[in-house]
DSSP file (Angstrom, degrees, kcal/mol; ACC not computed):
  #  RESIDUE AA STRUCTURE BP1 BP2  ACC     N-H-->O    O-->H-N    N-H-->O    O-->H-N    TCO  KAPPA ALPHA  PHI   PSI    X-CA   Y-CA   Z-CA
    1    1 A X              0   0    0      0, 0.0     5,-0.1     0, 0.0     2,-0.0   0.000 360.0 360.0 360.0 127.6  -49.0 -111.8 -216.9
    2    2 A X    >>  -     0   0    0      1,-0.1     3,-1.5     3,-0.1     4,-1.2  -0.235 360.0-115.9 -41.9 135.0  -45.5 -112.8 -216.6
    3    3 A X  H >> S+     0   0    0      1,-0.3     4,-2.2     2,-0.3     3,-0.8   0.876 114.6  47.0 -51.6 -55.7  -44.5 -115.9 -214.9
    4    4 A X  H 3> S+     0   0    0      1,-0.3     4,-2.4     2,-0.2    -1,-0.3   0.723 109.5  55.4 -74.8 -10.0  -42.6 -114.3 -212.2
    5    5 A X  H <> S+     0   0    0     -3,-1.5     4,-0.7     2,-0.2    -1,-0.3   0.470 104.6  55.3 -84.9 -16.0  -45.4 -111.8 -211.6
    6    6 A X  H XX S+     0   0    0     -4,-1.2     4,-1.8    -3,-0.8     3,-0.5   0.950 109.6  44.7 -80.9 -79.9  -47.7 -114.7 -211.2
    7    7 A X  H 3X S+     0   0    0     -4,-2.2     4,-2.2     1,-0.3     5,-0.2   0.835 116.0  47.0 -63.9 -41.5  -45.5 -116.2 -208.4
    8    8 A X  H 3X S+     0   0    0     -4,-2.4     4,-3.3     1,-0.2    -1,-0.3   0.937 111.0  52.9 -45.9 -44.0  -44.9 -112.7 -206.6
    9    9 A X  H << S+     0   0    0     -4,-0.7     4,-0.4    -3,-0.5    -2,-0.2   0.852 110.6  43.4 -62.7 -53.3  -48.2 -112.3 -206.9
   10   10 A X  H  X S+     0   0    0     -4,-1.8     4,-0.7    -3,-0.2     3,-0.5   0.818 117.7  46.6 -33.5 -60.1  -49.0 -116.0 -205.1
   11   11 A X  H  < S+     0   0    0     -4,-2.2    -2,-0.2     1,-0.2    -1,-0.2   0.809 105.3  57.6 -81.9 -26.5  -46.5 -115.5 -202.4
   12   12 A X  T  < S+     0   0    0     -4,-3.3    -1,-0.2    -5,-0.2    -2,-0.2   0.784 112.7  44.1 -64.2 -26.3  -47.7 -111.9 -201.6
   13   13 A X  T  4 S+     0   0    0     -3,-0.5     2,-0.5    -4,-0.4    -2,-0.2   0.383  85.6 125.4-115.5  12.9  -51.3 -113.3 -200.9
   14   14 A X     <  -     0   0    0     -4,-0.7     2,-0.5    -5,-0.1    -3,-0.1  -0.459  69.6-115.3 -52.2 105.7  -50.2 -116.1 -199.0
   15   15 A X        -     0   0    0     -2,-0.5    -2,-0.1     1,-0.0    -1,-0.1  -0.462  30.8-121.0 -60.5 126.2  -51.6 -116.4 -195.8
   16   16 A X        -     0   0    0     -2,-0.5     2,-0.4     1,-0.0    -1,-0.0  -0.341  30.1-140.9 -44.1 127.1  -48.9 -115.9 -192.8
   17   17 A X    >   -     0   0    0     -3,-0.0     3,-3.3     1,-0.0     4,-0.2  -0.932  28.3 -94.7 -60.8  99.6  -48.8 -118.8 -190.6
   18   18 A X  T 3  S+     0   0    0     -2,-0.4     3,-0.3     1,-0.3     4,-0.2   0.435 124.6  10.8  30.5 -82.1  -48.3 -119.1 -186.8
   19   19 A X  T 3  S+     0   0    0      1,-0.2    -1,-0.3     2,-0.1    -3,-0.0   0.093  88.8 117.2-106.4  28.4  -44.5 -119.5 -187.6
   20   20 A X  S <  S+     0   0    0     -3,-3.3    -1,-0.2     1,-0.2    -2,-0.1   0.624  81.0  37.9 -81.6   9.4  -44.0 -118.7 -190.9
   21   21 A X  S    S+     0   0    0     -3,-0.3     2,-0.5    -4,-0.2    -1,-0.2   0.806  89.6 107.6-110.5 -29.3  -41.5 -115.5 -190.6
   22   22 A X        +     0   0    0     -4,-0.2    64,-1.4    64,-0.1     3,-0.1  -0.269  35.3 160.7 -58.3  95.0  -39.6 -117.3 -187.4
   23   23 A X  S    S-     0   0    0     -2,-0.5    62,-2.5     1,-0.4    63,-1.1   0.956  80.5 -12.6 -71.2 -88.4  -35.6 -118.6 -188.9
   24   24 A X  E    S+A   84   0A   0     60,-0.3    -1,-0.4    61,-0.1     2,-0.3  -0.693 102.0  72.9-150.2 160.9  -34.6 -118.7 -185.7
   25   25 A X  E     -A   83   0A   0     58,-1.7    58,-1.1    -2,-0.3     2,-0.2  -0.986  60.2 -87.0 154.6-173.3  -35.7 -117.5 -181.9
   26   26 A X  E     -A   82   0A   0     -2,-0.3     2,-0.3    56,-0.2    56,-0.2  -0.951  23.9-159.9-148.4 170.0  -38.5 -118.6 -179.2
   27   27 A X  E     -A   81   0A   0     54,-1.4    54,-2.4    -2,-0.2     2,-0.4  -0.866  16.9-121.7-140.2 176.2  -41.5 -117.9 -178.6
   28   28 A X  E     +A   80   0A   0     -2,-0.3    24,-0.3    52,-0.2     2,-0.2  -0.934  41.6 146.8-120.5 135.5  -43.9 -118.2 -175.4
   29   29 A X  E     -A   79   0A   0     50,-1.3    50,-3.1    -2,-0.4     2,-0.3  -0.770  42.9-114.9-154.8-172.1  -47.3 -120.4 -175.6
   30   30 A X  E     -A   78   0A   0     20,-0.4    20,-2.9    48,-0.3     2,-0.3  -0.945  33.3-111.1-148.4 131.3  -49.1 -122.2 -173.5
   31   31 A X  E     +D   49   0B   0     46,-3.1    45,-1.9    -2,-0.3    46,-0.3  -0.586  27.9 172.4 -91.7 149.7  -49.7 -126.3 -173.8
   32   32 A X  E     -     0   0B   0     16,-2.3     2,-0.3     1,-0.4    17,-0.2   0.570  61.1 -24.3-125.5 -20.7  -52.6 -128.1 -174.6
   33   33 A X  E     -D   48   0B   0     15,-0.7    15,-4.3    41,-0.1    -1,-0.4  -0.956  43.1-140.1-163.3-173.6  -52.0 -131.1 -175.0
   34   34 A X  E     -D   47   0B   0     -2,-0.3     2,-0.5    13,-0.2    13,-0.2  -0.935  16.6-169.8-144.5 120.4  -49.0 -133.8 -176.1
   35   35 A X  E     -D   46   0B   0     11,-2.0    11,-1.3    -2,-0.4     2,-0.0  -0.908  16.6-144.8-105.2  96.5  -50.3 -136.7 -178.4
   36   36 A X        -     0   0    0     -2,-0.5     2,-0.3     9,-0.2     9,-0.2  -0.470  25.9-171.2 -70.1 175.8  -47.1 -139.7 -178.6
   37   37 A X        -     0   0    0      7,-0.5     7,-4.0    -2,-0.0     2,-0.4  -0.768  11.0-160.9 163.1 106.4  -47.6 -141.1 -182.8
   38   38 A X        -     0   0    0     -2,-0.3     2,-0.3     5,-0.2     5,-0.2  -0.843   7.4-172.4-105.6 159.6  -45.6 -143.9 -183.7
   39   39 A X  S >  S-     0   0    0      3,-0.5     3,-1.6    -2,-0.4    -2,-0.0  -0.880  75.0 -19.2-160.2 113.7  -45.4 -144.1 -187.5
   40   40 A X  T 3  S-     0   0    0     -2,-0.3     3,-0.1     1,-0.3    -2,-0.0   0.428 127.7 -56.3  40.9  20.1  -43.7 -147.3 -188.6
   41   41 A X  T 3  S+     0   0    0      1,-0.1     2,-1.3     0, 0.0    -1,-0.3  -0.061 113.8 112.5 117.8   4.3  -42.4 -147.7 -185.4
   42   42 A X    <   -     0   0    0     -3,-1.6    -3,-0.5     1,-0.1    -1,-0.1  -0.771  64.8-126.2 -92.2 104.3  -40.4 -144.2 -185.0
   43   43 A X        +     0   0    0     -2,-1.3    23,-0.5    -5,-0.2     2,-0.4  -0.135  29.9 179.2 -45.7 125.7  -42.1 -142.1 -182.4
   44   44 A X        -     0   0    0     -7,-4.0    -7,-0.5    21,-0.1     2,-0.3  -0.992  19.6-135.5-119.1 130.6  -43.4 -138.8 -182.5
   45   45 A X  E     - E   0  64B   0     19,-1.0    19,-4.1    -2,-0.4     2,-0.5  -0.830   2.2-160.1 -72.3 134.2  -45.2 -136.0 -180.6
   46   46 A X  E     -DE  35  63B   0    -11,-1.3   -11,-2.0    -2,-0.3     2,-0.5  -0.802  18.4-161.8-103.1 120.9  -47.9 -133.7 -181.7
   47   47 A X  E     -DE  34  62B   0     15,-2.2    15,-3.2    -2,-0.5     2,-0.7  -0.937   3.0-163.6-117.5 138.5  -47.6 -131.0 -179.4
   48   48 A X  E     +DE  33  61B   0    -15,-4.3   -16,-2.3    -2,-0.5   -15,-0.7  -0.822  28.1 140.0-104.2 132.9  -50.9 -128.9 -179.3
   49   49 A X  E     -DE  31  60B   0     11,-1.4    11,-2.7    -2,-0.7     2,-0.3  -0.988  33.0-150.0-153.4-164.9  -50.5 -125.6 -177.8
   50   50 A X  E     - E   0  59B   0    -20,-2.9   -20,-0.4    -2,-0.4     4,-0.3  -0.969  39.8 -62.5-144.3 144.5  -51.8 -121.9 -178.4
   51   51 A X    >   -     0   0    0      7,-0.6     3,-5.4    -2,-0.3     6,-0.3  -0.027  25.2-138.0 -61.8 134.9  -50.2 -118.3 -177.6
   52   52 A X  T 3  S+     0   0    0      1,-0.3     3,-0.2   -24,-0.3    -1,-0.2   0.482 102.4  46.8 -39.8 -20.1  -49.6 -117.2 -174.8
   53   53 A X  T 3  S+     0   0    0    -25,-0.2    -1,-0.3     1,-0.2    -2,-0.1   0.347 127.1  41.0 -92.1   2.1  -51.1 -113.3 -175.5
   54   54 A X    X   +     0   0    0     -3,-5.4     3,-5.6    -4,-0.3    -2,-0.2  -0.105  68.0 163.5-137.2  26.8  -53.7 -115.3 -176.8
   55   55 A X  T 3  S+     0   0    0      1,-0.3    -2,-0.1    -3,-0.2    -3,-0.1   0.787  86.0  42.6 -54.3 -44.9  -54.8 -118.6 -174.8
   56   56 A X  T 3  S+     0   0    0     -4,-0.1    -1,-0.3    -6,-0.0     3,-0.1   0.394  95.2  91.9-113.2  43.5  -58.1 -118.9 -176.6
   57   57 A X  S <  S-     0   0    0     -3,-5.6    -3,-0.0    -6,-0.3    -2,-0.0   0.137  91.9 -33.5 -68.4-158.6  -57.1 -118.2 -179.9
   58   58 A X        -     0   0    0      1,-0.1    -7,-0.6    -8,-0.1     2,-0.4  -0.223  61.0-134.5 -62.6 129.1  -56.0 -120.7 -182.5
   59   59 A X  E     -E   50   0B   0     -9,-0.1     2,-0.4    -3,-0.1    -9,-0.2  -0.861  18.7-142.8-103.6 156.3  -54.3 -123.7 -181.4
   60   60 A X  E     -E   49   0B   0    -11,-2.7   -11,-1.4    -2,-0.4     2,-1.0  -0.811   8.3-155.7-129.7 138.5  -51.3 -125.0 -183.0
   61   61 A X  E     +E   48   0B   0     -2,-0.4     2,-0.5   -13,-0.2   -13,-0.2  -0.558  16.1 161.4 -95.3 112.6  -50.0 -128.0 -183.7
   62   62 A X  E     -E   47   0B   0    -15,-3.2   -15,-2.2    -2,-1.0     2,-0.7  -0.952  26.8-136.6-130.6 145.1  -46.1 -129.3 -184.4
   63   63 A X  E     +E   46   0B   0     -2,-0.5   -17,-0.2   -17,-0.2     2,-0.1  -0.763  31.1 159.0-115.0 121.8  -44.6 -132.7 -184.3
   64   64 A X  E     -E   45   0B   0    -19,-4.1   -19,-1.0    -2,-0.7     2,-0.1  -0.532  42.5 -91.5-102.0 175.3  -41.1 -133.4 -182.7
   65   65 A X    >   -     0   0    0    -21,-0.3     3,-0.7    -2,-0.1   -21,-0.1  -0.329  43.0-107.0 -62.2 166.6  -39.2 -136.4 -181.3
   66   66 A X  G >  S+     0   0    0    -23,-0.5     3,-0.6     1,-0.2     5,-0.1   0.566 115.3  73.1 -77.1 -13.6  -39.5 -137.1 -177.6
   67   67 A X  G 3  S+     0   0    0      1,-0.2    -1,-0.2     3,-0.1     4,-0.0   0.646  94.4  50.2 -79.6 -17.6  -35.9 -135.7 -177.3
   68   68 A X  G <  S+     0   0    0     -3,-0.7    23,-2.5    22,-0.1     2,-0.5   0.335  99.3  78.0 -99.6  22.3  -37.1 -132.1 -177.8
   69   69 A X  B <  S-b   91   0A   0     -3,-0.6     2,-0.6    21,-0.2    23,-0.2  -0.982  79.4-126.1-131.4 106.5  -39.8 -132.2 -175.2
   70   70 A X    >   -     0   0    0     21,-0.8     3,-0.7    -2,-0.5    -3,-0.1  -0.696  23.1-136.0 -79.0 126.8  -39.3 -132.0 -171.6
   71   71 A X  T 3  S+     0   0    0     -2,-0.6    -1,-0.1     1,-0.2    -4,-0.0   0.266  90.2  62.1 -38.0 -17.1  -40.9 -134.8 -170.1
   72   72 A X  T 3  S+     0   0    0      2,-0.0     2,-0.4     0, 0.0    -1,-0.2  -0.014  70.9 132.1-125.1  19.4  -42.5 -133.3 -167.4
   73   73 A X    <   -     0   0    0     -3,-0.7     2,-0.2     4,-0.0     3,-0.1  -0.760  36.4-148.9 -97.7 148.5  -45.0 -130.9 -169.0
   74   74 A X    >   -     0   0    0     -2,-0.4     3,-0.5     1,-0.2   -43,-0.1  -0.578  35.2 -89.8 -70.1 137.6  -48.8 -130.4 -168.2
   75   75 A X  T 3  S+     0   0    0      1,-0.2    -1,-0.2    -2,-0.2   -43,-0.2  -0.289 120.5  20.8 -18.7 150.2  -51.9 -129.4 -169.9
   76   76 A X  T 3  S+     0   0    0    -45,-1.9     2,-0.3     1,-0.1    -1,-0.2   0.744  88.0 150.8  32.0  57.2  -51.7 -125.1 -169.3
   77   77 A X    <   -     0   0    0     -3,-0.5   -46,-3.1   -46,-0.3     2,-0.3  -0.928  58.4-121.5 -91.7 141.4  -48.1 -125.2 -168.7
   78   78 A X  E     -A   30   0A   0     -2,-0.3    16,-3.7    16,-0.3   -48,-0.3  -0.595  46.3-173.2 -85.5 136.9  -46.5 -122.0 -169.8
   79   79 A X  E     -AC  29  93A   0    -50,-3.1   -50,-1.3    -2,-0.3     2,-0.6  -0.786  19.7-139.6-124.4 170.3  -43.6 -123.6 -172.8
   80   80 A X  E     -AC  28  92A   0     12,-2.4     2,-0.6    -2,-0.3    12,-0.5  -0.982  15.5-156.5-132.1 121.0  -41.1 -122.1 -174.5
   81   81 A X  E     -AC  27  91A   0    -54,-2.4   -54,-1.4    -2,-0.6     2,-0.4  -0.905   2.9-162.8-113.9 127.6  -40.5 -122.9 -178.2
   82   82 A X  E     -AC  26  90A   0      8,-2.7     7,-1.8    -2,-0.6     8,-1.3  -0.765   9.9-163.6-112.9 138.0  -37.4 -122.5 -180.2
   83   83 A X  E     -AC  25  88A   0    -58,-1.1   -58,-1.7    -2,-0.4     2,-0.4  -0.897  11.5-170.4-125.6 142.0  -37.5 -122.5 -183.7
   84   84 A X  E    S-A   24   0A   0      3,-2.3   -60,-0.3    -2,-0.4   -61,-0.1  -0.828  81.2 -12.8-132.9  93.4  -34.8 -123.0 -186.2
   85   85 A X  S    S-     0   0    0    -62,-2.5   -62,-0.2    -2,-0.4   -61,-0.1   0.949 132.4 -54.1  79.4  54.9  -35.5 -122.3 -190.2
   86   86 A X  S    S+     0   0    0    -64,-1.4     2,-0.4   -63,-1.1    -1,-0.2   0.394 115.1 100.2  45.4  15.4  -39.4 -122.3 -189.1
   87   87 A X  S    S-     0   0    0    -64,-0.2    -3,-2.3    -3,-0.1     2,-0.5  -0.918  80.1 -99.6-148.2 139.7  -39.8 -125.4 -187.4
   88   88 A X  E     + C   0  83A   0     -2,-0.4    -5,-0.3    -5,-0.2     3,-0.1  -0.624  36.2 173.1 -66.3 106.7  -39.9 -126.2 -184.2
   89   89 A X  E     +     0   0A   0     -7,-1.8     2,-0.4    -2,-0.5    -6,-0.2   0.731  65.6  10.1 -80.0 -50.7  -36.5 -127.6 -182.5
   90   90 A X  E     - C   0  82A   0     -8,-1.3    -8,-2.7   -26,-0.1     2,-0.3  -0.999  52.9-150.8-160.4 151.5  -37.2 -127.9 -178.6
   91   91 A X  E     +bC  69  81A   0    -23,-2.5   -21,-0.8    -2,-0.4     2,-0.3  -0.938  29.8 171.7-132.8 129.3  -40.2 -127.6 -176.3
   92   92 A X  E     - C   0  80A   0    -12,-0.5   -12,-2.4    -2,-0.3     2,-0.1  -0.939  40.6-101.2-153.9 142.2  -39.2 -126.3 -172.4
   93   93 A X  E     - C   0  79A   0     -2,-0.3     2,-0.3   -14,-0.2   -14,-0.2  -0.308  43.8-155.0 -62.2 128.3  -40.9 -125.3 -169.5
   94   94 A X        -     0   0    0    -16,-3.7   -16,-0.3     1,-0.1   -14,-0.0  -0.819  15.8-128.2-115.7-174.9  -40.8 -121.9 -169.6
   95   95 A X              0   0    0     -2,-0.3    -1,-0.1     1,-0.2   -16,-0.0   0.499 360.0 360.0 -99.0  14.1  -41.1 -119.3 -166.4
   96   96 A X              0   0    0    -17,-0.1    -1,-0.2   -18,-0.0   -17,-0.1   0.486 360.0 360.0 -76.8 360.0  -43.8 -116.9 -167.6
């Protein structure tokens, strides 16, 4: 088998991810929880949540700065996540 037929082949049976097709958008979920993580002193957040068409399916995990997080979110708060080149950019209360 050819090299590049190898790699098609790899990336065709590649499981899909939570966000892997999303370049750019939002999406609607629901939080579960927000874990602060300093690592070597720069702080981070692990934001847990899960989807919203889905609240007890799989939950998922991404870690931002505390500048993309509104401050003022809950456990079961409905959030809005905006993604840019598959990765998560900013976490907002959303109104669904």
């Amino acid at each position: 088998m050819r090299r590049t037929a190898r790699a098609k082949l790899k990336l065709e049976s590649r499981k899909p991810s939570y966000d892997w097709m999303m370049l750019k958008g939002t999406r609607q979920a629901i939080l579960r929880r927000v874990q602060p993580i300093s690592i070597h002193g720069q702080v981070s957040w692990d934001v847990s949540f899960s989807d919203s068409k889905d609240p007890e399916g799989t939950v998922h995990t991404v870690r931002v700065g505390p500048e993309a997080v509104d401050h003022d979110l809950a456990p079961n708060d409905p959030i809005r996540l905006e993604y840019l080149m598959g990765a998560v950019t900013s976490i907002r209360h959303s109104e669904s």
